[in-house]
N, C-alpha and C positions, 0 to 999 in steps of 0.2 A: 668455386663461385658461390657467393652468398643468395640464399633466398630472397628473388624481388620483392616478395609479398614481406616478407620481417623487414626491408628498408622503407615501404609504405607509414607515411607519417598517420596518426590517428585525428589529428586535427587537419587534414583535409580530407576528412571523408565525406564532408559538411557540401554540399553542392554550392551553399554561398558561401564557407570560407574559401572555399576553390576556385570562386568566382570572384569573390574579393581581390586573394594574394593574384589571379589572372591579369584583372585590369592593373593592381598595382604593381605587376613586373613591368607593362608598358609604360606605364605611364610616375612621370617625377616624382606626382602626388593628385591626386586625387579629392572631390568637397564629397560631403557623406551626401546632397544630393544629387548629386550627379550618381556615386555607389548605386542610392537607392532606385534611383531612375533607371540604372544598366541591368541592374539584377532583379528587377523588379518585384521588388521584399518591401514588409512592412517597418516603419520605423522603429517598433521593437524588437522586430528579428533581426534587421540589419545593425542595430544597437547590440545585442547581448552576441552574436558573432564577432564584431569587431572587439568589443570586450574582451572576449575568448583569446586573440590575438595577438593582441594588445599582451595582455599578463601573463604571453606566452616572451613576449619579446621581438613579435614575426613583424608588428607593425608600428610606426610613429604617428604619436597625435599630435595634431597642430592644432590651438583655439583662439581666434581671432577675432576680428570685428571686417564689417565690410558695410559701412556708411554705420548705421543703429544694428542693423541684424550681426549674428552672431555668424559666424563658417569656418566649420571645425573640417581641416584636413587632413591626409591619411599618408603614409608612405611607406614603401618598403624597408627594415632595414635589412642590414650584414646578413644576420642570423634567419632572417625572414626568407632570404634571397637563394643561400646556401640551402637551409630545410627544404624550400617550396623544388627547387634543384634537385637536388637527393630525390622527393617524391617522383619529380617529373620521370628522373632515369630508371627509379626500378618500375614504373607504368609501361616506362619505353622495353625494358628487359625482359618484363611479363610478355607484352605485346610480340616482341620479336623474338619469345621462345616458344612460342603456340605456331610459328612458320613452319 
């Protein structure tokens, strides 16, 4: 059996990208204020986290309009879903080897 801890992804040890890929497992898609509202971060940290993600390949940008204003949305993709996965089971294998 492989060590839980070497399947632990390095890009969520970030409490907001953790909190990010969380809400965008549930949800379609996501607008970055709403993000910012959940996670309750500031516009530049919520900015250079999704960044991180993004040019990792974990997450998709949407930029749109909606009436004049601008609203840029967010989603999980394949690779996003799988990664954020892997993480979640070697937490779960750590967790349930400390029984």
């Amino acid at each position: 059996m492989k060590n839980p801890i070497a399947q632990l992804n390095k890009l969520f040890e970030s409490r907001i990208r953790l909190g990010i890929m969380s809400v965008l497992m549930v949800n379609e898609a996501v607008s970055f204020n709403d993000l910012k509202q959940l996670l309750d971060v500031t516009d530049g940290n919520l900015a250079s986290h999704l960044v991180t993600l993004e040019e990792n390949g974990f997450i998709k940008v949407w930029k749109g309009f909606v009436g004049r204003k601008t609203n840029t949305t967010y989603s999980v993709t394949r690779a996003g879903e799988k990664a954020f996965k892997q993480h979640l089971e070697a937490l779960e294998q750590m967790i349930s080897g400390l029984r």
